[in-house]
C-alpha positions in Angstrom: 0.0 0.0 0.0 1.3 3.4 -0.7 1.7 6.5 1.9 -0.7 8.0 1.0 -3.0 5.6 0.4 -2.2 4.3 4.3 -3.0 8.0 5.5 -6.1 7.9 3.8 -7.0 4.5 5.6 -5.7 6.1 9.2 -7.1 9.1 8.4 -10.9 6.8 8.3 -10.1 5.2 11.3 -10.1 8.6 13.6 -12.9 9.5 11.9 -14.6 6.3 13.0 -13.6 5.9 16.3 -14.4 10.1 17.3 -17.8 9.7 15.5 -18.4 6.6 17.7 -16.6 7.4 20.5 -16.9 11.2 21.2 -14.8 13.8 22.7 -13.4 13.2 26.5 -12.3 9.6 27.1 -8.6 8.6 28.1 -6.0 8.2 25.5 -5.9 4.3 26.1 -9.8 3.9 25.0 -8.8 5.3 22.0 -6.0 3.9 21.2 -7.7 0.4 21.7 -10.7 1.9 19.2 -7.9 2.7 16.4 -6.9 -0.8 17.1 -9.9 -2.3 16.4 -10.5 0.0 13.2 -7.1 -1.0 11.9 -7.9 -4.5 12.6 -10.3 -3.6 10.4 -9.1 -2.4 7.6 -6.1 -5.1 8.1 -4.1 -2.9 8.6 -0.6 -4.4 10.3 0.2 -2.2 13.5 1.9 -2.5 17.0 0.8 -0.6 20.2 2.6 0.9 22.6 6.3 0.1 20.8 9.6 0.3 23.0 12.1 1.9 21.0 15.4 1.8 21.8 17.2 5.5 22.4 20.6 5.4 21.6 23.1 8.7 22.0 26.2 8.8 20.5 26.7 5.2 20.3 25.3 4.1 23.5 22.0 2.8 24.3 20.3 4.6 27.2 18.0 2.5 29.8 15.0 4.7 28.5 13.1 3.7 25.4 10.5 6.0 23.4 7.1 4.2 24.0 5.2 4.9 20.6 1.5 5.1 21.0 0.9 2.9 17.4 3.4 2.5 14.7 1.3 0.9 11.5 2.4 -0.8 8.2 6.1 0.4 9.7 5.5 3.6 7.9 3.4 5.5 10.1 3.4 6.8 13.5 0.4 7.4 15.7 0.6 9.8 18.6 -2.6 10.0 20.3 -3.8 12.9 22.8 -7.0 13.6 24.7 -6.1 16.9 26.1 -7.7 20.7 25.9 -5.5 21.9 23.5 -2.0 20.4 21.8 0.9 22.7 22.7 3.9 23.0 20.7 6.1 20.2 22.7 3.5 17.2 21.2 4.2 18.4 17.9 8.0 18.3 18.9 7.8 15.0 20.6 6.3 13.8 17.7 8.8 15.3 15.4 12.0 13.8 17.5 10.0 11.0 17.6 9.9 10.5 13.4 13.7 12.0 13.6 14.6 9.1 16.2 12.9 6.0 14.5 14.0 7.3 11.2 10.2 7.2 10.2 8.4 9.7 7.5 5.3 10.5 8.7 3.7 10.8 11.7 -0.1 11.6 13.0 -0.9 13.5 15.8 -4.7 13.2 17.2 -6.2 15.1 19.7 -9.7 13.5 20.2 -11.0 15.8 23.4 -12.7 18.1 20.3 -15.8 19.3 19.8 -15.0 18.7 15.9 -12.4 16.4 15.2 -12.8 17.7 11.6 -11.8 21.3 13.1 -8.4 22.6 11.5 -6.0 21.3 14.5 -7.0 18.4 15.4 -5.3 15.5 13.7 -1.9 17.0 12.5 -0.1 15.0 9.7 3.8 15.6 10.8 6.8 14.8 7.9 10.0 14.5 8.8 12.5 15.6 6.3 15.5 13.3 6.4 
């Protein structure tokens, strides 16, 4: 499957799960309602990935903990919070730069439109 054509499939399954599910739920509800729409769509994905960090050729004791990473291509942040500040964006954008990933979704499902301009956020990282 192409990018973009996996974008478009993610892109459905936030649709599905906010229209079902609402605004106002914890992040792990959600996260289990993308899984069952990717399972859907057979999509391949893993939740809640360990990553190892390494810096400057030595593995640190902390990993990244990646919400959903599907097809290998894609990585799923997912937020229910008021608003998104500008340090999810940069965790997700260290988190593409770190996994040596492309592109990267970040969701903020506590909206009263999850439509609205803001609310899922497709994030490229230039290599």
């Amino acid at each position: 499957m192409e990018l973009d054509e996996l974008t478009y499939e993610i892109r459905g399954c936030i649709y599905d799960v906010y229209k079902t599910l609402g605004p106002g739920l914890l992040e792990s509800v959600y996260e289990e309602a993308m899984m069952y729409e990717l399972d859907k769509r057979d999509l391949f994905y893993e939740n809640q990935v360990n990553f190892p960090v390494v810096y400057k050729g030595k593995e640190l004791k902390k990993n990244l903990i990646l919400d959903l990473v599907v097809e290998d291509s894609v990585v799923l942040e997912l937020k229910s919070v008021e608003e998104l500040k500008k340090v999810h964006f940069k965790q997700l954008y260290t988190y593409l730069k770190l996994t040596d990933t492309r592109v990267g979704f970040l969701v903020n499902f506590n909206v009263d439109d999850i439509l609205a301009k803001g609310s899922i956020n497709r994030i490229v990282y230039n290599y």
